[in-house]
KOLTI-342121 format. One record per residue (C-alpha): x, z, y; residue number from 1; residue in three letters. Coordinates in Angstrom, 1 decimal, always signed. Each point is the difference from the previous one (the first is absolute). Layout:
<pts>
{{X Z Y} NUM ala};
...
</pts>
This chain:
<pts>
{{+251.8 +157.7 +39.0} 1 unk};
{{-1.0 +0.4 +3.4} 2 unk};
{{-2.0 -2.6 +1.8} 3 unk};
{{+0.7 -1.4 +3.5} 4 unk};
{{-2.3 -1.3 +2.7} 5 unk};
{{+2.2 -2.1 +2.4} 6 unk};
{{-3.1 -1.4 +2.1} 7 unk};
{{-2.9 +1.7 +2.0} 8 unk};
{{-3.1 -2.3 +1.1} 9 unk};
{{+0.3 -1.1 +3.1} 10 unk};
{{-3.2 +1.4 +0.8} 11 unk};
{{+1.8 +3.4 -0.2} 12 unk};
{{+2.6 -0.8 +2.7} 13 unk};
{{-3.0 -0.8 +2.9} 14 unk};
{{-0.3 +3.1 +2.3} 15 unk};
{{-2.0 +0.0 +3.0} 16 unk};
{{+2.3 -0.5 +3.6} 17 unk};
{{-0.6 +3.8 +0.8} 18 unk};
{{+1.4 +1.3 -3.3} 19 unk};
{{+3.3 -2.5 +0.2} 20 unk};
{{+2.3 +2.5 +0.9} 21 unk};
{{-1.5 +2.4 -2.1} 22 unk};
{{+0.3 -2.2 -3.3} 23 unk};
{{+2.8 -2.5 +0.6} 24 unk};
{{+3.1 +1.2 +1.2} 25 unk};
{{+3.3 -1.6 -0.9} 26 unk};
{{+1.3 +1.8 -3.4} 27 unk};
{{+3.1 -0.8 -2.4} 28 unk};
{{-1.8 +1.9 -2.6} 29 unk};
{{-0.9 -1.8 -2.8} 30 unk};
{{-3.6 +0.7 -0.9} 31 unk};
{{-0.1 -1.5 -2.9} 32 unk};
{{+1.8 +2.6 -1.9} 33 unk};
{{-2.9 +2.3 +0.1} 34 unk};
{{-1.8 -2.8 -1.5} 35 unk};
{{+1.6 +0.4 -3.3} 36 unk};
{{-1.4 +2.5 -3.2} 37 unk};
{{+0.2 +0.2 -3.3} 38 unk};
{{-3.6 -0.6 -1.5} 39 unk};
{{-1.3 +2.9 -2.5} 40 unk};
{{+2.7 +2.4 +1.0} 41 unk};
{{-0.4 +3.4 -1.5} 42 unk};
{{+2.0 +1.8 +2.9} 43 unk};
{{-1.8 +1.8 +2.8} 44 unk};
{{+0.5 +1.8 +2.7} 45 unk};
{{-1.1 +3.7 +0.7} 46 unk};
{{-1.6 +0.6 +2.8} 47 unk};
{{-1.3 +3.6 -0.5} 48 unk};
{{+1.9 +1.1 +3.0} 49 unk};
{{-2.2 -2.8 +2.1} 50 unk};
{{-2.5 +1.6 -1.7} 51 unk};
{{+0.5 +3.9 +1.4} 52 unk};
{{+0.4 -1.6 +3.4} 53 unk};
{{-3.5 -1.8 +0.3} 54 unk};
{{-1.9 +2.7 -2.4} 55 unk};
{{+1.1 +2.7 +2.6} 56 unk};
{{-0.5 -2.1 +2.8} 57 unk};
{{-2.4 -2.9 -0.3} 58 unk};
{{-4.3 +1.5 +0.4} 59 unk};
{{-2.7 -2.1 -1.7} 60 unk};
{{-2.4 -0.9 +2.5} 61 unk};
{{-2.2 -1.7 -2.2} 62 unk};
{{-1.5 -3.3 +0.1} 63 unk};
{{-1.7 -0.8 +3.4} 64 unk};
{{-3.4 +0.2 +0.8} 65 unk};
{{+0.6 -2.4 +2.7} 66 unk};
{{-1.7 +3.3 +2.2} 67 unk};
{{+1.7 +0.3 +3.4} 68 unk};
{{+1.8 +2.6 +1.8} 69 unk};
{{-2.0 +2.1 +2.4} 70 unk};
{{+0.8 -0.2 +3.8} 71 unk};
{{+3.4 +2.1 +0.7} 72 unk};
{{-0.6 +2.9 +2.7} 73 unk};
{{+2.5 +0.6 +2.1} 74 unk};
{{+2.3 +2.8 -0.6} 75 unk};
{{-0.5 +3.4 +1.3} 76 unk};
{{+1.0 +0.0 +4.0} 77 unk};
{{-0.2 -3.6 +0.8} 78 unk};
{{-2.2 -3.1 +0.2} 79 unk};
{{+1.8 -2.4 -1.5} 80 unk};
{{-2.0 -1.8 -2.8} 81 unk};
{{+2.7 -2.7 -1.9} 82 unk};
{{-1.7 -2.7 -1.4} 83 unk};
{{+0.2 -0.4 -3.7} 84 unk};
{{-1.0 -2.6 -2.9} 85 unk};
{{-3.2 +2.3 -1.5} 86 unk};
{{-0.4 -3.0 -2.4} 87 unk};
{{+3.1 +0.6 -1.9} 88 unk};
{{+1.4 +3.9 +1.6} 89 unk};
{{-1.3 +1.7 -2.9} 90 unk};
{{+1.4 -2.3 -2.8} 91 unk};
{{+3.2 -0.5 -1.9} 92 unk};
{{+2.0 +2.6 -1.9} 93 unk};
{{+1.9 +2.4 +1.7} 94 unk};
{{+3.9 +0.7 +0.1} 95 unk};
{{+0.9 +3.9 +0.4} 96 unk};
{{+2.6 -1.2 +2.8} 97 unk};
{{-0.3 +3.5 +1.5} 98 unk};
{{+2.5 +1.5 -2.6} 99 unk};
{{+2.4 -2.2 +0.1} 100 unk};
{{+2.0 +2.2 +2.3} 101 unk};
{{+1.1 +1.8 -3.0} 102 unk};
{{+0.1 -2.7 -2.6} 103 unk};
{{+2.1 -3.2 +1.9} 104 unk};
{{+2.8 +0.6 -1.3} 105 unk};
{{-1.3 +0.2 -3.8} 106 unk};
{{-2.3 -3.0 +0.8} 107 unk};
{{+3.5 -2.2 +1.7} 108 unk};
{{+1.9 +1.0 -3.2} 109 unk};
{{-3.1 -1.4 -2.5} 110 unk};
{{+0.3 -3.2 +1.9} 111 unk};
{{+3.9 +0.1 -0.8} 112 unk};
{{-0.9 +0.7 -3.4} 113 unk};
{{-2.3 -2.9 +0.0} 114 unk};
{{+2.8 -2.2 +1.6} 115 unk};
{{+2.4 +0.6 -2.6} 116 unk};
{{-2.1 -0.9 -3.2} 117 unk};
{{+1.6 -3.6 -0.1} 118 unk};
{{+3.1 +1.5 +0.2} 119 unk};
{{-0.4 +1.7 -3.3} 120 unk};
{{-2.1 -3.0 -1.5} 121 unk};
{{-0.3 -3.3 +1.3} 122 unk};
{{-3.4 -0.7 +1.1} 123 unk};
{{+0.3 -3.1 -1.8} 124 unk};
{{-0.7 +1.6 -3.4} 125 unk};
{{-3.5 +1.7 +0.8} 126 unk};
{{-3.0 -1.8 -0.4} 127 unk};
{{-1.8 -1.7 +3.1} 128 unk};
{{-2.7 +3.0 -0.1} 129 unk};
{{+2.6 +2.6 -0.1} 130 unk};
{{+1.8 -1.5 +3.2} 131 unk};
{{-3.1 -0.6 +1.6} 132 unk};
{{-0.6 +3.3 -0.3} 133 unk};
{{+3.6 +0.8 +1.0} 134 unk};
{{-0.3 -1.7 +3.4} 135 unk};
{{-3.2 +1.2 +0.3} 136 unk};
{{+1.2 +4.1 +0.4} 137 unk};
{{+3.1 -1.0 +1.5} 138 unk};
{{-1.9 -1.6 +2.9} 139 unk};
{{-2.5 +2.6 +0.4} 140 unk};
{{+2.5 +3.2 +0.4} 141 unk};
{{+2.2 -1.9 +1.9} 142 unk};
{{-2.7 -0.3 +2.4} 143 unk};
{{-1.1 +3.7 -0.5} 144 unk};
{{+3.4 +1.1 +1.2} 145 unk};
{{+0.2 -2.4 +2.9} 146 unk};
{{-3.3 +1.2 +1.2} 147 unk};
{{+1.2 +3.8 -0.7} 148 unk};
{{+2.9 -1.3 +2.5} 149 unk};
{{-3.1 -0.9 +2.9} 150 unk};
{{-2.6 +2.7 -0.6} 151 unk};
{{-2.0 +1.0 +1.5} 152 unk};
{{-0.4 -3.4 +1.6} 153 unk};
{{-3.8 -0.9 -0.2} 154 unk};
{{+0.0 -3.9 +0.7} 155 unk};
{{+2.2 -1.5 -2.3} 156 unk};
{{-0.5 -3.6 +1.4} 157 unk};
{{+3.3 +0.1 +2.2} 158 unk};
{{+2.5 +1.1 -2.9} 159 unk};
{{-1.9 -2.6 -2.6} 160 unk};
{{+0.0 -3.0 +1.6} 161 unk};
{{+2.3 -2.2 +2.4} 162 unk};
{{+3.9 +0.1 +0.7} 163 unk};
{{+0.2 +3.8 -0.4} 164 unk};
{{-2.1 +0.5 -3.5} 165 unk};
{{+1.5 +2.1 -2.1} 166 unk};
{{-1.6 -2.1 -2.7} 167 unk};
{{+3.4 -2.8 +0.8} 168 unk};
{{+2.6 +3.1 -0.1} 169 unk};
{{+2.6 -1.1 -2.9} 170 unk};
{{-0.1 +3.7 -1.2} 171 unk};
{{+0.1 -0.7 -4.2} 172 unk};
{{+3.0 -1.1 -1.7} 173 unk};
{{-1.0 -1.6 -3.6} 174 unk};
{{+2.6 -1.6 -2.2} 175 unk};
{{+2.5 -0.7 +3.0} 176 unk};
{{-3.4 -1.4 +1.8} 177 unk};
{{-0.9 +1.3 +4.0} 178 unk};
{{-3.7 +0.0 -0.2} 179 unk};
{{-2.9 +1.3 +2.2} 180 unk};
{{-3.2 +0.9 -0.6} 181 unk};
{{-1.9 -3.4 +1.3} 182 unk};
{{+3.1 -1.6 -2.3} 183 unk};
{{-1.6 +1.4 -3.4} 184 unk};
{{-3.5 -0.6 +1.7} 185 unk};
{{+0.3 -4.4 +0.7} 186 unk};
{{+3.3 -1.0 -1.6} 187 unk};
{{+0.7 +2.5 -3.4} 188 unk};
{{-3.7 +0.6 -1.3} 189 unk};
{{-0.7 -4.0 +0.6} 190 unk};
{{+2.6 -1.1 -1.8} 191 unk};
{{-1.0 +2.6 -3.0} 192 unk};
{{-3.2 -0.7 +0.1} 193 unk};
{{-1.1 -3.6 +1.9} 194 unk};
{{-2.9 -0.2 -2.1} 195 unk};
{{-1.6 +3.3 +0.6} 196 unk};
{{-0.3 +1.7 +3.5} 197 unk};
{{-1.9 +3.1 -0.5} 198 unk};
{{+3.5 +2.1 +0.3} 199 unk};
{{-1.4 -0.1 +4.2} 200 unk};
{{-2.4 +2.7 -1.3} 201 unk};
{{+3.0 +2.3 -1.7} 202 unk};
{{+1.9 -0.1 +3.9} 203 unk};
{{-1.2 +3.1 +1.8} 204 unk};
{{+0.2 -0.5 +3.8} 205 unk};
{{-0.1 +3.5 +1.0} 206 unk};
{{-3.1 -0.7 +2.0} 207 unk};
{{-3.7 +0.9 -0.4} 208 unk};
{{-0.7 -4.2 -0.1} 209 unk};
{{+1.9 -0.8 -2.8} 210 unk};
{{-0.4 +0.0 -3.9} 211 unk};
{{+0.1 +3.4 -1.4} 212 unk};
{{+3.2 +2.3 -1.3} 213 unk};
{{-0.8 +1.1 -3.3} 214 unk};
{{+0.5 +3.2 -1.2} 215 unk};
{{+2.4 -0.6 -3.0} 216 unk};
{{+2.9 -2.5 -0.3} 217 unk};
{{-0.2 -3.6 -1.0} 218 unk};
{{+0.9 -1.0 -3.7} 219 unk};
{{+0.5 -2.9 -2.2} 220 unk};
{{-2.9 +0.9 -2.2} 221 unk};
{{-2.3 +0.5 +2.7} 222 unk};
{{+1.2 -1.6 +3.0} 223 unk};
{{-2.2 -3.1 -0.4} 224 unk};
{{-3.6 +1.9 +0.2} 225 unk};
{{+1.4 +2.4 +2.4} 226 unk};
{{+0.3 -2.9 +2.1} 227 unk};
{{-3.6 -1.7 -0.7} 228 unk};
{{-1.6 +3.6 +0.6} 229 unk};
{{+2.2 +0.1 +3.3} 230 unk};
{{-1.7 -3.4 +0.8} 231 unk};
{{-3.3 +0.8 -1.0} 232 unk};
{{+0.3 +3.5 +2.3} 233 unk};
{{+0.9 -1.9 +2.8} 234 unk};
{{-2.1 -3.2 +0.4} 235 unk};
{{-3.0 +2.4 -0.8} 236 unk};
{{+1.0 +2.4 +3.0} 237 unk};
{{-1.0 -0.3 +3.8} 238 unk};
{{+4.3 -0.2 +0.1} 239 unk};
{{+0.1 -3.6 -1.7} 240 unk};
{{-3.4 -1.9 +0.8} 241 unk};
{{-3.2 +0.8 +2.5} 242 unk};
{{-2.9 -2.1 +0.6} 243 unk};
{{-0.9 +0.6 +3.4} 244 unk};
{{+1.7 -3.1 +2.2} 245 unk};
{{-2.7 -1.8 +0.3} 246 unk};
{{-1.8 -3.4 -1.8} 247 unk};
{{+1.9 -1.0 -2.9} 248 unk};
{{+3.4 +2.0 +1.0} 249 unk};
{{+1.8 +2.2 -2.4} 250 unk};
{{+2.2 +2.6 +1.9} 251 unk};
{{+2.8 +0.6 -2.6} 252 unk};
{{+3.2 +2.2 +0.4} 253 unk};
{{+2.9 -1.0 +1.9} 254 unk};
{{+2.1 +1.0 -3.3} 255 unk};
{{-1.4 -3.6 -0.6} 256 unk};
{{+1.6 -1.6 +2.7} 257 unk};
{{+3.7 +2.0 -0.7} 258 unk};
{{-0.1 -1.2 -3.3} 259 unk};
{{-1.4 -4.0 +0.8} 260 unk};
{{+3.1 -1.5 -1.9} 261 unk};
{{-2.3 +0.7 -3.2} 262 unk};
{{-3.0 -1.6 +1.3} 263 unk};
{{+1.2 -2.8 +2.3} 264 unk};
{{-3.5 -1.6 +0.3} 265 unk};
{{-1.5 +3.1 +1.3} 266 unk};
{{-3.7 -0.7 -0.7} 267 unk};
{{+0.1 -1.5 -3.0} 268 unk};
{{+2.7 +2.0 -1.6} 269 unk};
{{-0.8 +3.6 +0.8} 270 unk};
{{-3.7 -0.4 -0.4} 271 unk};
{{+0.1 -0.5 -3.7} 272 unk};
{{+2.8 +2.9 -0.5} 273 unk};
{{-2.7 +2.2 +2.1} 274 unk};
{{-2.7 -1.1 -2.6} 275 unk};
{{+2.0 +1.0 -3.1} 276 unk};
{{+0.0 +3.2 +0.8} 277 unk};
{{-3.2 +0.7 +2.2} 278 unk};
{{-3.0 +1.8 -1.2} 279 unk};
{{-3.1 -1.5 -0.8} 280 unk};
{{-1.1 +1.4 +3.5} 281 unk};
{{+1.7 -1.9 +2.3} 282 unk};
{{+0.9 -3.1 -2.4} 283 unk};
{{-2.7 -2.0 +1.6} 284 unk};
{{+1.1 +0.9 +3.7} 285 unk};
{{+3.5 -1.5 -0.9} 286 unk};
{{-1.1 -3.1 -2.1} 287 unk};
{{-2.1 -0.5 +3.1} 288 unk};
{{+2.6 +0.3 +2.8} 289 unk};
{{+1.1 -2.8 +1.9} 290 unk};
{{+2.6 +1.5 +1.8} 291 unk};
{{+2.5 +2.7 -0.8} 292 unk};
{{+1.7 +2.3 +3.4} 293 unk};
{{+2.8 +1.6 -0.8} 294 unk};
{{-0.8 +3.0 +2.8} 295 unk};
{{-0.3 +3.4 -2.1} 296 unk};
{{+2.5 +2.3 +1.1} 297 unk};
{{+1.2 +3.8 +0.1} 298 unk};
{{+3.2 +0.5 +0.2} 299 unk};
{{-0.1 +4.0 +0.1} 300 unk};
{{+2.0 +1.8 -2.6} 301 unk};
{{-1.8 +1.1 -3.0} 302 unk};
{{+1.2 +3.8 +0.4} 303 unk};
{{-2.1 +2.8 -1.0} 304 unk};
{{-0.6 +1.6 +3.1} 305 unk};
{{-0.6 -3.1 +2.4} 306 unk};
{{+3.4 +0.0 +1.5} 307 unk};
{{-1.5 +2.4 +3.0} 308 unk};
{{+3.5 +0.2 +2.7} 309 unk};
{{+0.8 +4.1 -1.2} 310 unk};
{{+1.4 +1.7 +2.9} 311 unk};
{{+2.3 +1.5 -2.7} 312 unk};
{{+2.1 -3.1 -0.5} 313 unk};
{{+2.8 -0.3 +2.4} 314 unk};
{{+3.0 +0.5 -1.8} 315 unk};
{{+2.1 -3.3 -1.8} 316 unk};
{{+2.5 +0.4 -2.2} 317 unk};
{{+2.7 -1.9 -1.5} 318 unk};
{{+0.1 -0.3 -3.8} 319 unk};
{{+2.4 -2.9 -0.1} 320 unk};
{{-2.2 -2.4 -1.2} 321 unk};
{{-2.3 -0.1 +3.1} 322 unk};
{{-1.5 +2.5 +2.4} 323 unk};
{{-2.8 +2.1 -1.5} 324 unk};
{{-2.9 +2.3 +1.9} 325 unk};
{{+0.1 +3.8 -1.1} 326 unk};
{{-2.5 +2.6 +0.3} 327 unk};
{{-1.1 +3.0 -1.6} 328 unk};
{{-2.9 +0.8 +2.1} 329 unk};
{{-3.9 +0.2 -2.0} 330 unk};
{{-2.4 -1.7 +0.8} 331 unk};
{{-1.7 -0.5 +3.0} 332 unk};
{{-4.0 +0.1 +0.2} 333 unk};
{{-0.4 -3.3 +0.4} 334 unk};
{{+2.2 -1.0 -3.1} 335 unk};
{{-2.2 +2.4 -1.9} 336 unk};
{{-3.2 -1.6 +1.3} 337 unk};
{{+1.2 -3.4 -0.7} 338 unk};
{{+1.0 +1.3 -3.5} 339 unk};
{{-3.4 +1.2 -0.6} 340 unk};
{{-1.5 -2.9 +1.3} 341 unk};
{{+2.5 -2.2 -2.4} 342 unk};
{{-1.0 +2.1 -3.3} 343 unk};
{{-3.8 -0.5 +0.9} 344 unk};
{{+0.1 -4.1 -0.1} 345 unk};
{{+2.0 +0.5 -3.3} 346 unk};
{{-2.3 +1.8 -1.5} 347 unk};
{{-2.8 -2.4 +0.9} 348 unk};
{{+2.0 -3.2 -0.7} 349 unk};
{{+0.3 +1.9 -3.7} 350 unk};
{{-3.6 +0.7 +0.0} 351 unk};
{{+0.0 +3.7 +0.6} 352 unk};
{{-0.5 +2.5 +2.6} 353 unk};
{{+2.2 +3.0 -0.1} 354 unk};
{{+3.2 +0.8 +1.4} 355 unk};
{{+1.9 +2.8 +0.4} 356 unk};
{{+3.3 +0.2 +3.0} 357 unk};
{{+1.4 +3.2 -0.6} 358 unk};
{{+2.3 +0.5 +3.2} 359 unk};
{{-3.1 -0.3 +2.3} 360 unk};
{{-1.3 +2.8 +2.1} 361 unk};
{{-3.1 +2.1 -1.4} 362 unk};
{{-1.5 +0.5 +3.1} 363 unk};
{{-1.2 -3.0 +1.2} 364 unk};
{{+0.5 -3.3 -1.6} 365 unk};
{{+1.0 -3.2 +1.9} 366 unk};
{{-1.8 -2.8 +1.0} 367 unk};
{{+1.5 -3.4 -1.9} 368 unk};
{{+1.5 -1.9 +2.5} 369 unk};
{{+2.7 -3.0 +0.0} 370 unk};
{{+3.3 +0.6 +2.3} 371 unk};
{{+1.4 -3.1 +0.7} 372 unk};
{{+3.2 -0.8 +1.9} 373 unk};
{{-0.2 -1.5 +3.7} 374 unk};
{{+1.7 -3.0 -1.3} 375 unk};
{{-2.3 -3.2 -0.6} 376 unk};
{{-0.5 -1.1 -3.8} 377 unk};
{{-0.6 -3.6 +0.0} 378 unk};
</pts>
């Protein structure tokens, strides 16, 4: 038998004024449905294709060192200097967007694929891990494709939040249901899991200042750990907590503010989730704080080449499913130097210190810089 959950705590339905919109729009669905699971099901799902998408296209950065990002120089023939967040530039993994040119279509029909698992089982016989993890990878490359739709937009802020997110499109059908993204995000997960809200950390953003994508798909077996290591990797980071805002302020991410339905007494709820998973280091900093600001932010993408504006991408196309940028050019010098630069903080975060770029010119090797976009991240 399947069991039901026909309430939420109250405490789950609190959003903060900015995020109304966002979080509460008017819906016939019933939510509730997703609610329901069968305990100690034996049936899972395979997610192996999930799996080819994120091995080929997710890179490791390592855990952070909380080092920061040296001062960008301007690219070659002009003085412009961007500003850009050196606390948390050179953290978060990284998404091999870049490709996609040759892979949306594969990477739209994956999210089909995804889409039409209920239709061959109702999600009401897997276990509660299993659809965790289900709503987990159906989130995360239905984001992937929307952001394939945008790139190479740099500042992802516009298309993420407010009237025009993308994140309130109602782009998934499951089980006769019109969902979007920020539906499975604070009405479906909730109501699977009100007692539990570390499924925040297994929602990718797309954006340097949020939890990390994770190089292979969620499971039922493993989907509970992923989540705690997600945690753990993000509190611990420069990206979800930073010490420097004065007497007894901690500066926390602004993920924390997006996601303040969980923790509706912001103080005192969020500081003992950040203490559960904080190292030793910074425990004391946290236990001490009497004050927690919500003001970490980068909203860049988290491409591999630092979403520099290529001169070689001009032409749309229509696939049907959205317009799409095309380009077959290589790569310019600066996406090589940024690429360098990339690999080098990888190999420090993972404690070594060689690295090897193969489509870099012998001659004269290129001073690591960051390119930023002319639009403003915060």
């Amino acid at each position: 038998m399947y069991k039901r959950f026909l309430a939420v705590p109250f405490a789950l339905l609190l959003m903060s004024l900015s995020y109304t919109l966002m979080a509460s729009e008017t819906s016939s669905v019933d939510y509730a449905k997703f609610a329901e699971y069968t305990a100690n099901s034996d049936l899972e799902m395979d997610f192996s294709i999930v799996d080819q998408l994120l091995h080929a296209g997710v890179i490791n950065m390592g855990p952070s060192t909380r080092a920061y990002a040296k001062r960008a120089k301007p690219p070659t023939g002009t003085r412009l200097r961007q500003t850009v967040d050196g606390a948390t530039e050179n953290e978060a993994n990284r998404f091999f967007y870049e490709s996609l040119k040759d892979d949306q279509e594969k990477i739209l029909n994956l999210r089909k694929e995804l889409e039409d698992i209920p239709n061959l089982t109702p999600l009401n016989q897997y276990s509660r891990e299993a659809l965790l993890a289900y709503w987990l990878n159906l989130y995360n490359v239905t984001l992937i494709n929307e952001l394939a739709v945008v790139y190479p937009l740099n500042n992802l802020k516009p298309i993420l939040t407010g009237e025009e997110s993308i994140l309130d499109k109602k782009i998934l059908t499951i089980e006769n249901a019109q969902l979007s993204l920020n539906d499975i995000h604070y009405r479906v997960l909730p109501a699977l899991y009100p007692e539990n809200n570390l499924y925040i950390y297994g929602l990718h953003q797309g954006i340097k200042g949020s939890p990390n994508i994770r190089t292979r798909a969620f499971t039922a077996r493993k989907v509970n750990q992923a989540l705690k290591e997600n945690a753990q990797e993000f509190i611990n980071s420069n990206r979800g907590t930073q010490f420097n805002g004065g007497k007894g302020v901690l500066r926390v991410s602004s993920f924390y503010e997006r996601n303040v339905q969980f923790f509706p007494d912001f103080n005192e709820d969020l500081k003992p989730h950040l203490l559960q998973f904080a190292n030793k280091s910074i425990q004391e900093l946290i236990q001490n704080a009497r004050r927690l600001k919500a003001d970490i932010n980068n909203w860049r993408i988290n491409d591999l080449y630092g979403s520099t504006r290529r001169r070689d991408i001009g032409l749309v196309v229509n696939s049907g499913s959205g317009s799409r940028f095309v380009s077959g050019n290589a790569l310019s010098q600066a996406q090589q130097s940024q690429l360098m630069s990339l690999m080098r903080v990888r190999a420090r975060n993972f404690g070594g210190g060689s690295v090897t770029v193969t489509d870099l010119d012998d001659e004269e090797e290129p001073e690591p810089t960051i390119i930023l976009n002319e639009t403003d991240n915060n």
